[in-house]
N, C-alpha and C positions, 0 to 999 in steps of 0.2 A: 213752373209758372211762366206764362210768355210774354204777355203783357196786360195792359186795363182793357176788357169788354169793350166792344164797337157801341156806338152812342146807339144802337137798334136794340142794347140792351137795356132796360128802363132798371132805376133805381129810386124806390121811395125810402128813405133813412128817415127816422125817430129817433132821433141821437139821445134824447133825457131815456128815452124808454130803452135803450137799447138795441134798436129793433129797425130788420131793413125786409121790404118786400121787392123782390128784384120779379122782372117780368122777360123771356125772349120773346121779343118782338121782329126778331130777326126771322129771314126767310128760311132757315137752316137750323138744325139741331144745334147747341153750342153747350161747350163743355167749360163749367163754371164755379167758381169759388169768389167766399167773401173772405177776405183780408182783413183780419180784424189788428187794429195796431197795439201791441201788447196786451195779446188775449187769443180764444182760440177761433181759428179759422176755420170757415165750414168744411164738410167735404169738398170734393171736385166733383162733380156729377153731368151728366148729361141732360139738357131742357131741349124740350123739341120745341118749335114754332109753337108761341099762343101759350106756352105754358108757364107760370109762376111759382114762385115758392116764399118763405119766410124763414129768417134764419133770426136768432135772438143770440145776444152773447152778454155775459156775467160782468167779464173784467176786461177792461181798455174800450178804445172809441172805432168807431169806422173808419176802415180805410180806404178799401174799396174794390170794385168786383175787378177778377181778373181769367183770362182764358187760362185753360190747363190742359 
């Protein structure tokens, strides 16, 4: 882990639902994980520019995205 996402990485969190839709919006591919604070953490993956995903988790609250 290296640190939190550049703010070029967009974050919509649903915290009752569990549920974050992260977006790179960055000019550059960016290798990335959610941090879920006591619970599990997405993979690490790679997002090219423009591309989004959705990550859901069971047990604990958001923490927050981080490069990897």
């Amino acid at each position: 882990m290296r640190g939190t996402a550049p703010a070029c990485v967009k974050r919509d969190v649903i915290k009752h639902r569990k549920y974050v839709k992260v977006t790179n919006s960055c000019n550059e591919a960016m290798h990335l994980k959610v941090v879920i604070d006591w619970g599990n953490d997405s993979p690490c993956l790679t997002y090219q520019p423009g591309e989004q995903w959705e990550w859901n988790w069971g047990r604990g609250s958001y923490g927050k995205v981080v490069t990897c």
